[in-house]
C-alpha positions in Angstrom: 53.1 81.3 -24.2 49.7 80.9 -26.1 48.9 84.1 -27.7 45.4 85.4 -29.0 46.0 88.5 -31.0 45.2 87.5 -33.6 42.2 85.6 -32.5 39.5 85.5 -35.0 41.4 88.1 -37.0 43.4 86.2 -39.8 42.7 82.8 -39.2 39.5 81.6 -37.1 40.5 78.0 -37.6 43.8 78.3 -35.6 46.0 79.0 -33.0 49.4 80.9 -32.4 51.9 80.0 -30.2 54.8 82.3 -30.3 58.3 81.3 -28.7 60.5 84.2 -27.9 64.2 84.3 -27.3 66.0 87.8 -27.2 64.5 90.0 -30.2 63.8 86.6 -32.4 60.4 84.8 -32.4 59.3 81.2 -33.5 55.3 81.3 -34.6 53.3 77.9 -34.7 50.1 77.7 -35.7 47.8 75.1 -35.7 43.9 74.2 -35.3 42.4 75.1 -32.6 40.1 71.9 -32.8 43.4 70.2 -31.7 44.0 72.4 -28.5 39.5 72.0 -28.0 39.6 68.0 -28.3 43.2 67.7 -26.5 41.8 69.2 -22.9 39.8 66.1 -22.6 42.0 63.4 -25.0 44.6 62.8 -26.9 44.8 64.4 -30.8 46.5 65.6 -33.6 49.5 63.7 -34.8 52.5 64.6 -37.2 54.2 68.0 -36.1 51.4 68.5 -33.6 49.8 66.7 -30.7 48.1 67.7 -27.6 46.9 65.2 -24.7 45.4 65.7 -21.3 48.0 64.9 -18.1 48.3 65.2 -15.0 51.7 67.0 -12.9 51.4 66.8 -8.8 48.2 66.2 -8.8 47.0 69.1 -11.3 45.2 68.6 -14.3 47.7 69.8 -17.1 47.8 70.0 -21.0 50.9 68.8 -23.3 51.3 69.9 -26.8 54.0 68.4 -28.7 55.6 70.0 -31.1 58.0 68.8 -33.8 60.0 70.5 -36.5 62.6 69.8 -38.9 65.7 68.7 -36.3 63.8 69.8 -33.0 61.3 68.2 -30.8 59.6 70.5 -27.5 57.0 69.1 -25.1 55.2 72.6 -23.6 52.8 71.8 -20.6 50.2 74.5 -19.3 47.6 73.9 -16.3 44.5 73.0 -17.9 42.8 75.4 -16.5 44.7 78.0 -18.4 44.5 76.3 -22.0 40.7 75.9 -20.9 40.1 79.7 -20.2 42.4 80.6 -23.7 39.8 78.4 -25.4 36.5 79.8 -24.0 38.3 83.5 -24.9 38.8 81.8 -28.9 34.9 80.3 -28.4 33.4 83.6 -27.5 35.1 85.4 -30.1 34.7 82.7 -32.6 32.2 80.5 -31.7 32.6 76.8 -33.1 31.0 76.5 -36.9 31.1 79.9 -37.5 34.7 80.1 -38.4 34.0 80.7 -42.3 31.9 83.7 -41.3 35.3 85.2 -39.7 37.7 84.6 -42.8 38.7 87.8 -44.5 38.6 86.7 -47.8 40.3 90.1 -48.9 43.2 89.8 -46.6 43.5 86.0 -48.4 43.6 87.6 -51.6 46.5 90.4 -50.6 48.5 87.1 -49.3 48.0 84.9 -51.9 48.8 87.7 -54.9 52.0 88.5 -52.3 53.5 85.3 -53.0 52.6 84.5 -56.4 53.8 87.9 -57.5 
């Protein structure tokens, strides 16, 4: 499913998708310019890529992901990846994202993994 805690919060550029199968979780994040521009046309490219379709006779979105020996095509109405992305917008509002980094919390990760 496409989550949003952590809209806005860590990183106002992207976008979490979390896979869940018993107690483990997958995370992929990625912009959320690709999720904005892939409602109306195809983008991204590499281990991301998200393009308008169409299922029955509903408009739908695909995002393709690929990772290191796996491959998954996920497909949401587009009404739903439309409504995520107006909930991101409001909270984050497109070319304001550098006024929502938390340049602290940057600093505690970066001295985290050079330490």
């Amino acid at each position: 499913m496409v989550g949003d805690r952590d809209c806005g919060s860590n990183d106002p550029y992207a976008v979490r998708i979390t896979f869940r199968a018993g107690p483990d979780a997958l995370d992929w994040v990625f912009a959320r310019s690709l999720l904005i521009g892939g409602l109306t046309e195809p983008t991204g490219g590499g281990d991301v890529e998200v393009r308008p379709s169409r299922r029955h006779g509903v408009a739908t979105v695909q995002i393709a992901l690929q990772g290191p020996g796996a491959h998954v095509v996920l497909e949401a109405p587009a009404r739903f990846i439309a409504a995520f992305v107006r909930r991101t917008c409001a909270g984050v509002p497109p070319g304001t994202e550098h006024h929502h980094i938390g340049l602290d919390h940057l600093a505690r990760q970066f001295l985290r993994h050079v330490s």
